[in-house]
C-alpha positions as CSV (number, residue, x, y, z in Angstrom):
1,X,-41.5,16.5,50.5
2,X,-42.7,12.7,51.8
3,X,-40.6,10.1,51.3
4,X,-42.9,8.9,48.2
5,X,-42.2,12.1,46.9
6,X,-38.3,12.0,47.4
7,X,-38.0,8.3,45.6
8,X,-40.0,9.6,42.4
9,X,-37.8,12.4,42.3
10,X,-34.8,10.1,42.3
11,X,-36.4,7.5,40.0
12,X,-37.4,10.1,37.4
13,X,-33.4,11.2,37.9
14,X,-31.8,7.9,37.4
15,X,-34.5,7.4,34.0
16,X,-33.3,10.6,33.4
17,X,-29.7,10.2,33.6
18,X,-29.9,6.5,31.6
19,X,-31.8,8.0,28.7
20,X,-28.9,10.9,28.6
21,X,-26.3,7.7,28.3
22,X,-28.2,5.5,25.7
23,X,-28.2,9.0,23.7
24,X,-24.8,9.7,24.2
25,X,-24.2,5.8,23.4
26,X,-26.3,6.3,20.1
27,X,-24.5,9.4,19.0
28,X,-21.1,7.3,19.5
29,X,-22.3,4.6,17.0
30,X,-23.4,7.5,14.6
31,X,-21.6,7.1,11.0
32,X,-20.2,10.2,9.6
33,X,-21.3,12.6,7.5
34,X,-20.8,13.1,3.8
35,X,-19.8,15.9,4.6
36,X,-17.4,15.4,7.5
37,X,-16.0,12.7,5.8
38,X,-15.5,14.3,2.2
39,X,-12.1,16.0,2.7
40,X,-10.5,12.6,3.7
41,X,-11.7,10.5,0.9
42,X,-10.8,13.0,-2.0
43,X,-7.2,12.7,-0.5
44,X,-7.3,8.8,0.1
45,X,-8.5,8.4,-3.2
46,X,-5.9,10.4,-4.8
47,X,-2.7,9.2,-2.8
48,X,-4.0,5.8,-3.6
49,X,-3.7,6.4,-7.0
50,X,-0.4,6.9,-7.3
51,X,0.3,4.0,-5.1
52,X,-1.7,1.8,-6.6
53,X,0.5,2.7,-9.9
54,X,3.3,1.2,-8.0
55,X,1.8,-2.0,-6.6
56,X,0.2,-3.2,-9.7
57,X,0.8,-0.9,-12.6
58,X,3.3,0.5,-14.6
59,X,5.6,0.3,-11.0
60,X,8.9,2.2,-10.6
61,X,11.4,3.2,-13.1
62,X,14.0,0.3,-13.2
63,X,17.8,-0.5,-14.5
64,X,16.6,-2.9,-17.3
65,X,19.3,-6.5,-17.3
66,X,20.5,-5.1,-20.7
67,X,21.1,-1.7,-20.4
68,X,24.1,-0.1,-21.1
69,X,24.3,1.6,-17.5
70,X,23.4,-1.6,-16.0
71,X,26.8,-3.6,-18.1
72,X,29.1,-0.6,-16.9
73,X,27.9,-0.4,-12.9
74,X,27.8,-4.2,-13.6
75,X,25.2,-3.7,-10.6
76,X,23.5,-7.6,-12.1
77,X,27.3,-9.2,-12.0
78,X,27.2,-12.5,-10.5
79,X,23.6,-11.7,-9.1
80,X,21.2,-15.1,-9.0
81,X,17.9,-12.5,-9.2
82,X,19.3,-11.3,-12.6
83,X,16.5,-11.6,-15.3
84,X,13.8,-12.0,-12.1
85,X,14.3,-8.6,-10.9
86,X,16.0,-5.3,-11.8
87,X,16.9,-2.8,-9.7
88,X,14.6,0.2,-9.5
89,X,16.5,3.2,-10.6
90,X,17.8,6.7,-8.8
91,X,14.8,8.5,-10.4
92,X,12.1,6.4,-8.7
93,X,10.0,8.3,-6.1
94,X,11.0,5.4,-3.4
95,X,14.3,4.3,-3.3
96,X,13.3,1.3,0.0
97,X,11.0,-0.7,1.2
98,X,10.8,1.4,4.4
99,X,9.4,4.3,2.4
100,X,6.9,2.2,0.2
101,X,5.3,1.4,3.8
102,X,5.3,4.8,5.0
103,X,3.6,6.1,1.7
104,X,1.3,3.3,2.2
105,X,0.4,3.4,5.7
106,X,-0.8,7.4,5.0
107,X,-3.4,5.9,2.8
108,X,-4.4,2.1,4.0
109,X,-5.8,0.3,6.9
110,X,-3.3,-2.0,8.8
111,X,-5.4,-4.9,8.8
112,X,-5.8,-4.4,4.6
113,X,-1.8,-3.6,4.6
114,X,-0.9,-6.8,6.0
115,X,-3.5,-9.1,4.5
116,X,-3.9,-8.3,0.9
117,X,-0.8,-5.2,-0.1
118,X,1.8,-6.2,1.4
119,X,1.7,-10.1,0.4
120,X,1.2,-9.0,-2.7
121,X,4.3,-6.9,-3.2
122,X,6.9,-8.0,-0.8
123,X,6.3,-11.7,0.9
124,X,5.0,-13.1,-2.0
125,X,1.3,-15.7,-2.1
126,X,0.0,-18.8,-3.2
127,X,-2.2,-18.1,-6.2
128,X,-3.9,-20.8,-8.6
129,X,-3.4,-20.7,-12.6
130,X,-6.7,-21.2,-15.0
131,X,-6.3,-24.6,-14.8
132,X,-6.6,-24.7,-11.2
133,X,-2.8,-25.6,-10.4
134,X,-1.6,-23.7,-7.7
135,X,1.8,-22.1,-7.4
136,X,3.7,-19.2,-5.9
137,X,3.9,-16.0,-6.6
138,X,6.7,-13.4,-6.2
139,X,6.5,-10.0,-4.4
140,X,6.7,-7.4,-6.6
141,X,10.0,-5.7,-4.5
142,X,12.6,-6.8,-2.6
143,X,15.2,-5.2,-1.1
144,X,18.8,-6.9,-0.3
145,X,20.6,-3.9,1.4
146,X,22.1,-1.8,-1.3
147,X,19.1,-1.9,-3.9
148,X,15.4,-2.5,-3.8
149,X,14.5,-4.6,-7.0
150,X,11.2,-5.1,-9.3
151,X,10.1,-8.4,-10.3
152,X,10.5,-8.6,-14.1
153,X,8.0,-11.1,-14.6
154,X,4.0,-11.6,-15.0
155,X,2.5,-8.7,-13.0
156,X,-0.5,-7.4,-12.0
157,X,-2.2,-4.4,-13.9
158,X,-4.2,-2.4,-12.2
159,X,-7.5,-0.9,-14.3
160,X,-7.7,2.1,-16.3
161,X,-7.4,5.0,-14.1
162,X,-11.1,5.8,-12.9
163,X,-12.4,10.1,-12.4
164,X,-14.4,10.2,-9.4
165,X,-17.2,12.4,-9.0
166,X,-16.4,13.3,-5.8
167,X,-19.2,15.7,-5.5
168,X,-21.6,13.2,-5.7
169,X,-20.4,11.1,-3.0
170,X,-22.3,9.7,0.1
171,X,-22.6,7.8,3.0
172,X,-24.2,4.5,2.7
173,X,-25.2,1.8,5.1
174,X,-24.2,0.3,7.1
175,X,-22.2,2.5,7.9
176,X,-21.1,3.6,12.2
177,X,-18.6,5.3,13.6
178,X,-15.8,3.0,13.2
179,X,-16.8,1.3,10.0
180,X,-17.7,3.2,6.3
181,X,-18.8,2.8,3.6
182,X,-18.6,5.4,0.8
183,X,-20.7,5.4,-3.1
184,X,-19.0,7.9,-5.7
185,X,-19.7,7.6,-9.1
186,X,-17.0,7.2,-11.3
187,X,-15.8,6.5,-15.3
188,X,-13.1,5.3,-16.7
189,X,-10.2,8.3,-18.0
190,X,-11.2,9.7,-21.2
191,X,-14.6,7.9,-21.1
192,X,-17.2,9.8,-19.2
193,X,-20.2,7.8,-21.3
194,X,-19.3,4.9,-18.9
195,X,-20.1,5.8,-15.2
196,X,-20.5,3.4,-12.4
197,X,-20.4,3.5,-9.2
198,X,-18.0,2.6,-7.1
199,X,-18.1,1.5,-2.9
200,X,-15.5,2.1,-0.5
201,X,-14.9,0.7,2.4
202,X,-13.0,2.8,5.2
203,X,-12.5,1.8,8.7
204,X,-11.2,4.7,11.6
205,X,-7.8,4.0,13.1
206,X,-6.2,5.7,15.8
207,X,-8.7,8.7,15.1
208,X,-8.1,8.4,11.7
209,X,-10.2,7.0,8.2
210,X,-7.9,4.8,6.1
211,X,-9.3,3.2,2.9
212,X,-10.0,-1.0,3.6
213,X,-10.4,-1.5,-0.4
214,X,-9.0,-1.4,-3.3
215,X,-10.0,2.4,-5.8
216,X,-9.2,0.9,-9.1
C-alpha cells in the first residue's frame, strides 16, 4: 500500500471513529422513553400525593389548644406558639422534621425542595395579600425538640385530588436525558366528565427521576 493509500485509510478511520462519538454523544442527549420512564412516574405521582396532603391539605393529625388531652398533658402551658401552632399528634405518620425530608426527598428534586417545599412549610416566605401589601408567612411545621407543631392559621389547600390516566402518558418535548417532561391526562376524583391534561416536569438526579413540579 503507497503512502496515499495508508493516509486515506487513516482519514476514513478518524471520520470513522468521530462519527461513532457524535452518535454515542446523540444517544446521551436522548430523552427517555414512555416506556422506560412509566414505572417511575406512576410511583412519583402517587407518593406525591400523600405528601402533598401534608404540605398543603388537610396536614397531620394535631393536639387541638382546647382539647381535653391537651389541658391534662398541659403540653401548651406557658407555650408563646399556643393558638399559632398545635402539636401534631402520636398518630401522625411523621412524628419530625427529619422524616418529612426523607419522605420528601424520595419523591422531589433538590433544587424544587429547597426553592419552593421547603420555604413553604418550614422557613416560612414573603408573600403579598390582594391588595398588594406584602407580609410574611409562616412554615407550616416547626419543630422545638420534643414536638413538631402545625401552624393553625390560613393554610394552603391543595386541589381536589386529580386520577391520572397513567396509560395514556407520554414523553413530550423538549425533553433529553437529564431534563423531562411528561403529558398524562387527568380529572378531578369523582368527576371523570372533566379531563385535562396535566405536564410534569422531572429532572434525573444522581441516576435517578425526581418530580420538579407540583401533581395537584
Amino acid at each position: 500500500m503507497n503512502t496515499f493509500s495508508k493516509r486515506l485509510s487513516r482519514l476514513v478511520l478518524l471520520l470513522l471513529a468521530a462519527a461513532m462519538l457524535l452518535a454515542l454523544a446523540s444517544c446521551s442527549r436522548r430523552a427517555p422513553s414512555t416506556g422506560e420512564i412509566y414505572d417511575r412516574v406512576v410511583e412519583l405521582v402517587e407518593n406525591a400525593h400523600a405528601l402533598n396532603t401534608v404540605f398543603y391539605g388537610a396536614g397531620l393529625p394535631v393536639h387541638e389548644t382546647d382539647s381535653e388531652y391537651a389541658e391534662i398533658m398541659q403540653i401548651y402551658r406557658d407555650d408563646p406558639q399556643k393558638g399559632i401552632y398545635e402539636a401534631v399528634s402520636e398518630r401522625a405518620m411523621f412524628h419530625s422534621e427529619l422524616q418529612i425530608r426523607a419522605a420528601a426527598e424520595k419523591v422531589y428534586s433538590k433544587a424544587y425542595l429547597e426553592q419552593v417545599i421547603y420555604p413553604a412549610i418550614f422557613t416560612g416566605y414573603a408573600i403579598s395579600d390582594a391588595s398588594g401589601k406584602p407580609y410574611f408567612a409562616n412554615g407550616r411545621y416547626f419543630e422545638d425538640g420534643e414536638w413538631i407543631y402545625q401552624y393553625t392559621g390560613e393554610k394552603v389547600t391543595a386541589s381536589v385530588h386529580l386520577i391520572y390516566c397513567f396509560a395514556e402518558m407520554k414523553v413530550v418535548k423538549p425533553s433529553s436525558d437529564k431534563l423531562c417532561f411528561v403529558e398524562i391526562p387527568c380529572y378531578p376524583a369523582g368527576r371523570p366528565e372533566e379531563v385535562r391534561v396535566r405536564r410534569l416536569t422531572l429532572v434525573l438526579q444522581d441516576g435517578e427521576w425526581y418530580l420538579d413540579s407540583f401533581t395537584g
